[in-house]
VEXDREN-712701 format. One line per field, with one value per residue: x, y, z of N, C-alpha, C, O in turn. Coordinates in nm, 3 decimals. Each point is the difference from the previous one (the first is absolute). Layout:
REM residues N
n.px <- [X/...] .
n.py <- [Y/...] .
n.pz <- [Z/...] .
ca.px <- [X/...] .
ca.py <- [Y/...] .
ca.pz <- [Z/...] .
c.px <- [X/...] .
c.py <- [Y/...] .
c.pz <- [Z/...] .
o.px <- [X/...] .
o.py <- [Y/...] .
o.pz <- [Z/...] .
//
This chain:
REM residues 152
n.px <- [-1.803/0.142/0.188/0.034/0.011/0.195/0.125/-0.044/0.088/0.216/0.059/-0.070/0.151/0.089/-0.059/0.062/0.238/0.131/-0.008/0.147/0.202/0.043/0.034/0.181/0.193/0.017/-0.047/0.153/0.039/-0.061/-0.058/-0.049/-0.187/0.145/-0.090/0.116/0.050/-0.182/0.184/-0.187/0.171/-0.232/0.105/-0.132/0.026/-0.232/-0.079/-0.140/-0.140/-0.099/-0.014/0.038/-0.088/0.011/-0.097/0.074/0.035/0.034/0.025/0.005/0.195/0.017/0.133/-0.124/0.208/-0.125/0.120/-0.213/-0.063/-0.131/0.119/0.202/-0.155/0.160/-0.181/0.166/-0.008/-0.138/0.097/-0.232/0.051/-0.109/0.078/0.202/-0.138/0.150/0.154/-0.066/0.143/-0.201/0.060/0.195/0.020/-0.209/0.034/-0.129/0.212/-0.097/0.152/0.014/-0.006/-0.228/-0.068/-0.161/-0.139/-0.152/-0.158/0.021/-0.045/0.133/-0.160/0.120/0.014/0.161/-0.231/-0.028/0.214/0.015/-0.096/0.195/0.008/0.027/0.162/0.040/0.004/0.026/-0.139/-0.109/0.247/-0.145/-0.104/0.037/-0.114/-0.134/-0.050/-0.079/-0.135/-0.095/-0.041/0.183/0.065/-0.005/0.121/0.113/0.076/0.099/0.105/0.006/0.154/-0.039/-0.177/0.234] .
n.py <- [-2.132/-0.098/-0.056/-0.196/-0.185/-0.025/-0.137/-0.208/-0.087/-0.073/-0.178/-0.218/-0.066/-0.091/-0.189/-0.195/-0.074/-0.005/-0.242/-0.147/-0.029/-0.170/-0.196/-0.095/-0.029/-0.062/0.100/-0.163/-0.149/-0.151/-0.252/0.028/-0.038/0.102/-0.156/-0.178/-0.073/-0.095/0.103/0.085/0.067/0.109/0.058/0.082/-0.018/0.051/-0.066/0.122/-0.212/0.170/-0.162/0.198/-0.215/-0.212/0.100/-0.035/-0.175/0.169/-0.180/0.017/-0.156/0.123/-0.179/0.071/-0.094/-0.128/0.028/-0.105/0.090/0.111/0.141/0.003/0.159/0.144/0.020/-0.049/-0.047/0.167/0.101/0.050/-0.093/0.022/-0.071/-0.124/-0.109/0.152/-0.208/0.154/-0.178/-0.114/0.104/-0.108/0.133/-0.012/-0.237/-0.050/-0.062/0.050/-0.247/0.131/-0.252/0.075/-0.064/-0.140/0.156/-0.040/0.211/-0.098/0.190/-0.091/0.076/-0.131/-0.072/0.114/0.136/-0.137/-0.049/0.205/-0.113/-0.128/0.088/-0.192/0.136/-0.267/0.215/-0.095/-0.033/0.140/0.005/-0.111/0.194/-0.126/0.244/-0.176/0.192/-0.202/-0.074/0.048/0.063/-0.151/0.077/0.196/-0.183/0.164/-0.235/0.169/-0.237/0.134/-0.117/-0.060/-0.137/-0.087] .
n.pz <- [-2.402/0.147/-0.104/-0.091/0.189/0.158/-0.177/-0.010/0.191/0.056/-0.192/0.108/0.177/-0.159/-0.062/0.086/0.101/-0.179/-0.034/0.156/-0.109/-0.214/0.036/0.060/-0.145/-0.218/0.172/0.031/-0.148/0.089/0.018/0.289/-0.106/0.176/0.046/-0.038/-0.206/0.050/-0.016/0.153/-0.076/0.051/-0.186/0.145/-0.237/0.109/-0.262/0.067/-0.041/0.119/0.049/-0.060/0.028/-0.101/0.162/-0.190/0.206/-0.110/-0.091/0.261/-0.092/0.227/-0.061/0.134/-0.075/0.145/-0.150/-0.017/-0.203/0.160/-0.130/0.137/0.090/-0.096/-0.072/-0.102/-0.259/0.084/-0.165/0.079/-0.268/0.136/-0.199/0.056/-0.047/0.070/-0.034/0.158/-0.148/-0.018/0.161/-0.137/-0.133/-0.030/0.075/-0.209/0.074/-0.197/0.047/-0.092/-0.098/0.040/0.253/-0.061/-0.050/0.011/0.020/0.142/-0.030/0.217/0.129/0.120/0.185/-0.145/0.018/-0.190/0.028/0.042/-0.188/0.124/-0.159/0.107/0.031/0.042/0.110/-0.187/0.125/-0.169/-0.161/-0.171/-0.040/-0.197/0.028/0.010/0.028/0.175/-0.197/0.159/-0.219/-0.016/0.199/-0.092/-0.001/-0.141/-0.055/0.046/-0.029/0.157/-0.080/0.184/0.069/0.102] .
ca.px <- [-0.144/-0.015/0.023/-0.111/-0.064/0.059/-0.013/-0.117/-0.040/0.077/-0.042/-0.126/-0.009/0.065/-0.107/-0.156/0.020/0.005/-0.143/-0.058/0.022/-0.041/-0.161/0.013/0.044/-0.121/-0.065/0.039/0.016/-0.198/-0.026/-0.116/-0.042/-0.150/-0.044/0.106/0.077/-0.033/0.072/0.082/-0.088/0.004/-0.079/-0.135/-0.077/-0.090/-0.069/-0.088/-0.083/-0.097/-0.173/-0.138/-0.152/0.058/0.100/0.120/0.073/0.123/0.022/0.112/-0.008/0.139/-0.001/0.101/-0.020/0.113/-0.007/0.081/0.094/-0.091/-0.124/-0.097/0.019/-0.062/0.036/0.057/0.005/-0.036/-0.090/-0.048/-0.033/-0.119/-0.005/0.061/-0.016/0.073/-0.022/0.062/-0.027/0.047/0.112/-0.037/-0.115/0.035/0.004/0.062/0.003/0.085/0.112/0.030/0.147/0.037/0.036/-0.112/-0.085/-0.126/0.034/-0.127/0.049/-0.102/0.038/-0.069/-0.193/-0.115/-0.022/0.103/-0.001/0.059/0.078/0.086/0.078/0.141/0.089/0.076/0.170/0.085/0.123/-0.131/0.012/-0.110/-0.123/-0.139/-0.073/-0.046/-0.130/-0.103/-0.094/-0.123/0.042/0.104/0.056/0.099/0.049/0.097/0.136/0.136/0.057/0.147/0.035/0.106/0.080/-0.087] .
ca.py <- [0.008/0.105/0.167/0.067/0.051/0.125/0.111/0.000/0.039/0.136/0.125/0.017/0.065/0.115/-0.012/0.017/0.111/0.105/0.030/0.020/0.109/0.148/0.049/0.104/0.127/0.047/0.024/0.072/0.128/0.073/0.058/-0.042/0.098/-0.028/0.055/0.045/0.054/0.145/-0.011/0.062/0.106/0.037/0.087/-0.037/0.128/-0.016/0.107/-0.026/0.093/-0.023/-0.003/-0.017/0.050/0.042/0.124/-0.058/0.086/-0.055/-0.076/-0.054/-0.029/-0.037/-0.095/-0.143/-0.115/-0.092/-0.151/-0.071/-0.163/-0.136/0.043/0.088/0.181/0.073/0.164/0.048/0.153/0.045/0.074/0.010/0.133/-0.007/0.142/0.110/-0.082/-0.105/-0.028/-0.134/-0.111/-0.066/-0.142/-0.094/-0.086/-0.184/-0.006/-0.091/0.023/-0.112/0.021/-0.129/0.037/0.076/0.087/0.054/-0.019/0.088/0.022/0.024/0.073/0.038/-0.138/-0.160/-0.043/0.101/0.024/0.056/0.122/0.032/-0.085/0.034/-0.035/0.007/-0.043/0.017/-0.019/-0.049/0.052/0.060/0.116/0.082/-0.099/0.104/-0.053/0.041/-0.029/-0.032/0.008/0.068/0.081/0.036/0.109/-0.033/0.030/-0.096/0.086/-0.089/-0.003/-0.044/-0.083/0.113/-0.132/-0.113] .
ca.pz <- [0.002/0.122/-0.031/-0.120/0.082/0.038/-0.070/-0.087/0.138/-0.043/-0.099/0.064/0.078/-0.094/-0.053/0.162/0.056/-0.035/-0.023/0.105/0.085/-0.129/0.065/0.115/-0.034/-0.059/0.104/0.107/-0.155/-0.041/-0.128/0.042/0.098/0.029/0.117/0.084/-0.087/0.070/0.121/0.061/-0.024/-0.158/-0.002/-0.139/-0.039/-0.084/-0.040/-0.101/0.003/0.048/-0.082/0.053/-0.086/-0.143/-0.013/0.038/0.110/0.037/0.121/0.014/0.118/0.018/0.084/0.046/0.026/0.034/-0.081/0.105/-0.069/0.053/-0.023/0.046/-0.006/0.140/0.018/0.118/0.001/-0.103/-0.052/-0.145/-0.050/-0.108/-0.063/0.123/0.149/0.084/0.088/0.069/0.029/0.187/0.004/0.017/-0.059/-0.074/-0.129/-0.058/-0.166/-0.055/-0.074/-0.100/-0.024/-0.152/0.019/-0.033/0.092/0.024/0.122/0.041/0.114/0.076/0.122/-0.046/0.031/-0.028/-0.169/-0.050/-0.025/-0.123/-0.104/-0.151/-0.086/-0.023/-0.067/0.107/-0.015/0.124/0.076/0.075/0.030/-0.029/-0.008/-0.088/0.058/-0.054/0.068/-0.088/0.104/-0.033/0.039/0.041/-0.061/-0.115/0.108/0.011/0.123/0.009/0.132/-0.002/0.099/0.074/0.076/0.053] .
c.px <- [-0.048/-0.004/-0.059/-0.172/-0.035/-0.025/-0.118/-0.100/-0.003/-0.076/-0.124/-0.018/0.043/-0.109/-0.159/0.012/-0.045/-0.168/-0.094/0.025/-0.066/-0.205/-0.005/0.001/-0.133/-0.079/0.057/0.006/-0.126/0.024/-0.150/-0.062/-0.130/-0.038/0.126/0.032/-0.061/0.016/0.072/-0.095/0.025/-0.062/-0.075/-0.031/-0.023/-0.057/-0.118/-0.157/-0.087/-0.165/-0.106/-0.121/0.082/0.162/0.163/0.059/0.162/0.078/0.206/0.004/0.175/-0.058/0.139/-0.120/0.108/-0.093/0.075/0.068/-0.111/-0.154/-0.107/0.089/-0.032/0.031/0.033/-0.050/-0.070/-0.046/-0.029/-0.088/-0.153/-0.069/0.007/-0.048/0.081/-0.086/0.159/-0.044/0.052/0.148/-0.102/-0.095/0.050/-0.026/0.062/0.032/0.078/0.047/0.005/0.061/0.051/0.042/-0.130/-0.068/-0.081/0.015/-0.150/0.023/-0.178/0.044/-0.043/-0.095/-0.070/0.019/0.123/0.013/0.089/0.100/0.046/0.033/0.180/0.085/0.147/0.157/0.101/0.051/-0.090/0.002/-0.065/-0.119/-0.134/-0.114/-0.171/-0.144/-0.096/-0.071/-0.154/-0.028/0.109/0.040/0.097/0.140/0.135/0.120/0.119/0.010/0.174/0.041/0.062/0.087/-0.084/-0.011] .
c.py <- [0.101/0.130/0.037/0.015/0.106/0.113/0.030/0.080/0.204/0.066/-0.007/0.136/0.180/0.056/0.086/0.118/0.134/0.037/0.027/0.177/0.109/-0.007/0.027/0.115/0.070/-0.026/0.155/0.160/0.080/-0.003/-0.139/0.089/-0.103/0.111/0.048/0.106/0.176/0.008/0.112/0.196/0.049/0.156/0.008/0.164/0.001/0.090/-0.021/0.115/-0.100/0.022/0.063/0.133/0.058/0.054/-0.029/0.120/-0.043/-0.055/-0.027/-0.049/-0.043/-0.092/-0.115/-0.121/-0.091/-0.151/-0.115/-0.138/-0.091/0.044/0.114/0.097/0.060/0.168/0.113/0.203/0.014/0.127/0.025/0.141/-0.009/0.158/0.143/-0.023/-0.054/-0.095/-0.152/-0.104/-0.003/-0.097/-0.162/-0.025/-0.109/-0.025/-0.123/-0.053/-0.178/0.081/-0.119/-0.009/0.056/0.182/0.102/-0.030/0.075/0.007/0.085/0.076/-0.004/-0.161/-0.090/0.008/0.143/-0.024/0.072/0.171/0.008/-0.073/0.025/-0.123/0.026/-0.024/0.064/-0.046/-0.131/-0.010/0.038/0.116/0.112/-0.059/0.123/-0.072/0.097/-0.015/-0.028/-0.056/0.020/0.158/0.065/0.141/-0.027/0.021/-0.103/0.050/-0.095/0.007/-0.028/-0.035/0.102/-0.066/-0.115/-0.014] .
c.pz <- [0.106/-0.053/-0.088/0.056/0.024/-0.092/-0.022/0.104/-0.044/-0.070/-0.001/0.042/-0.025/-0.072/0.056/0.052/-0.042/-0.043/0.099/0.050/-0.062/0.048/0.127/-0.013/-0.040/0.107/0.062/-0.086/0.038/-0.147/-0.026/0.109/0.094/0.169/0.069/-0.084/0.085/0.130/0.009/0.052/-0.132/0.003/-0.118/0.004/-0.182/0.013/-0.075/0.043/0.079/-0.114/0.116/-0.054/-0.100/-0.009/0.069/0.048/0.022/0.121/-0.007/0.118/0.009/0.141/0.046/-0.001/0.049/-0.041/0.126/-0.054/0.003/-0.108/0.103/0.001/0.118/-0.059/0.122/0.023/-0.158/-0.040/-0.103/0.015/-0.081/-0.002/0.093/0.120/0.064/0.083/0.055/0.069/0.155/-0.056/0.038/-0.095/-0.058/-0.152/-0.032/-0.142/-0.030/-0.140/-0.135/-0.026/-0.162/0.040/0.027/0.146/0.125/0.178/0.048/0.135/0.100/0.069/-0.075/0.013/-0.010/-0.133/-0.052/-0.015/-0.173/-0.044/-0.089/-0.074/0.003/-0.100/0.046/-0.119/-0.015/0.093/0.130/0.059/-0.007/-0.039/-0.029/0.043/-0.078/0.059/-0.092/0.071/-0.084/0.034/0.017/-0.062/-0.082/0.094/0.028/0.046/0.021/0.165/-0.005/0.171/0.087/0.083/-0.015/0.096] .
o.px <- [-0.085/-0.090/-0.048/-0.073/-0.093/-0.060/-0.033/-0.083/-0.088/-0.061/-0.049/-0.070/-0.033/-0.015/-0.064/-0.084/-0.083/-0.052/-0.101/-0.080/-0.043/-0.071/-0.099/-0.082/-0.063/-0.026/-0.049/-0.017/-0.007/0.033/-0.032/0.066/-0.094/0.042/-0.005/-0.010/0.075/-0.089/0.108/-0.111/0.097/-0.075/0.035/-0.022/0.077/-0.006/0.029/0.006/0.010/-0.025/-0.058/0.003/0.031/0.091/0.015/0.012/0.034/0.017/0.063/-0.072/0.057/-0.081/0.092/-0.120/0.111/-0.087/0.114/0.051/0.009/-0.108/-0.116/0.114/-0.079/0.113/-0.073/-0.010/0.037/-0.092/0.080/-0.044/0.022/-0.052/-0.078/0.067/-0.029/-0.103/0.060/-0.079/0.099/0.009/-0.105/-0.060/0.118/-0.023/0.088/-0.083/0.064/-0.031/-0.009/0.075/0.104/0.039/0.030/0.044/0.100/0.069/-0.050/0.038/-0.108/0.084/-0.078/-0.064/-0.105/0.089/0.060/-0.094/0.018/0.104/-0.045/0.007/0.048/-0.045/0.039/0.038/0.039/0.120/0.012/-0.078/0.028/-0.004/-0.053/-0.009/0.014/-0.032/-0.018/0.016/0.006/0.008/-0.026/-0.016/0.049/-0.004/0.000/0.022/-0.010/-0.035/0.052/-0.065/0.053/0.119/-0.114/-0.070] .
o.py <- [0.085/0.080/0.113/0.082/0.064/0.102/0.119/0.075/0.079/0.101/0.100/0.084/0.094/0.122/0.102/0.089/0.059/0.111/0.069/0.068/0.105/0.101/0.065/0.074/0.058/-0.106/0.113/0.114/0.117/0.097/-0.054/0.051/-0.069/0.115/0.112/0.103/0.097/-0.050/0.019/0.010/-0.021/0.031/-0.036/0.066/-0.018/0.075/-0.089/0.120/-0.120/0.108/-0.080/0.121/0.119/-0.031/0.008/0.110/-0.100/0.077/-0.015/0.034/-0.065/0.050/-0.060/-0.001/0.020/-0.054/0.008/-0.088/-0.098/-0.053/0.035/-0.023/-0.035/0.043/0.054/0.072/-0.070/0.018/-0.006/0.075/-0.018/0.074/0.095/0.060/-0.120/0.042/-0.094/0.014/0.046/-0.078/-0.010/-0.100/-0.035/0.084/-0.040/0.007/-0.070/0.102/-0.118/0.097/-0.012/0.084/0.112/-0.087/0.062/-0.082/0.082/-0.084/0.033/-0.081/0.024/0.045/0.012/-0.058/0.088/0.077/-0.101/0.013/0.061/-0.100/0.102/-0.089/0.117/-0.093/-0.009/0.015/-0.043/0.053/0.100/-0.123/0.085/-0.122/0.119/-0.118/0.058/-0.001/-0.022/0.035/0.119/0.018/-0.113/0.115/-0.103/0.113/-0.122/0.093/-0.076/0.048/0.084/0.032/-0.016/-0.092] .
o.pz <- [-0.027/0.026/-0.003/-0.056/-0.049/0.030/-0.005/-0.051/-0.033/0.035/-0.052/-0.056/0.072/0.002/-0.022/-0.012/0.069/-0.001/-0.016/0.063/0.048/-0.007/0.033/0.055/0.088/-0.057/0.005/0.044/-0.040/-0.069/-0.105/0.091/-0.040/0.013/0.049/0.067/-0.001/0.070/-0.057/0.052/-0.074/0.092/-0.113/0.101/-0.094/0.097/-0.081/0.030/-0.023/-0.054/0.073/-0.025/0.001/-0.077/0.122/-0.052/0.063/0.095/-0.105/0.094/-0.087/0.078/-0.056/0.029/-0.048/0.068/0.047/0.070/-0.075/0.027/-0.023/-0.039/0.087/0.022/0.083/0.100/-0.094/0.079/-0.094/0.088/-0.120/0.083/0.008/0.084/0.005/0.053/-0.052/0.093/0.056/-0.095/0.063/0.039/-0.007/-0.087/0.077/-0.090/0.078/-0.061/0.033/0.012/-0.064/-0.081/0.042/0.075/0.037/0.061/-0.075/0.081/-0.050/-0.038/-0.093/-0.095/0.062/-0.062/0.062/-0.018/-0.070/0.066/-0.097/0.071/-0.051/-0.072/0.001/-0.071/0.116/-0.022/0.114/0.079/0.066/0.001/0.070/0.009/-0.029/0.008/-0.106/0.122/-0.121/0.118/0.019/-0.121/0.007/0.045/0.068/0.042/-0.017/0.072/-0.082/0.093/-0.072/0.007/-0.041/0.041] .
//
């Protein structure tokens, strides 16, 4: 009686195991995304058009971003192009974004307690190795762009 116990203990356990480990696994996979899944630095360069009084001005922008895992950002370095105008970003600006776990989700760049500055729309990689990003908003220039990871 003891051992068939025993057995019965065993192949329980033969059982459970492997299920416990196969949804660990699929976590750890990024094949769920949420706020951590963006972690690390990224480089973002985009292209599209600025709107003003009618007349679409062509716009780019090559940037760093460092994604901090917690939902907030810090730009470390930026420049942009609107219709041949250089200009460079101060280091440090801010910013905050969520993540869902379909992988989707939106980032709003400027400090917490100021009025928002410019919003995207995300769509983030598994993994979070990369991440399409698309500006919107009211008004928004037509204005989209890929980020890829450089470290964490």
């Amino acid at each position: 009686m003891r051992q068939s116990i025993k057995q019965g203990i065993m192949a329980t356990l033969a059982l459970v195991i492997p299920s416990v480990s196969q949804a660990k696994d699929n976590d750890d996979d990024g094949k769920v995304c949420r706020d951590s899944t963006l972690h690390g630095l990224y480089v973002f360069n985009a292209s599209g058009f600025n709107i003003v009084g009618g007349i679409a001005q062509p716009k780019a922008i090559v940037e760093l971003i460092r994604f901090n895992g917690d939902g907030s950002l810090t730009v470390p370095a930026a420049t942009v192009s609107i219709n041949g105008t250089i200009t460079r970003s101060p280091p440090n600006g801010t910013g905050r974004y969520t993540v869902g776990p379909d992988c989707t989700g939106s980032l709003v760049f400027g400090p917490p307690l100021a009025p928002p500055g410019p919003a995207y729309d995300l769509f983030v990689e598994f993994g979070g190795s990369e991440l399409h990003m698309i500006q919107t908003g009211p008004g928004s220039p037509v204005f989209q762009g890929t980020a890829e990871r450089l470290s964490r």
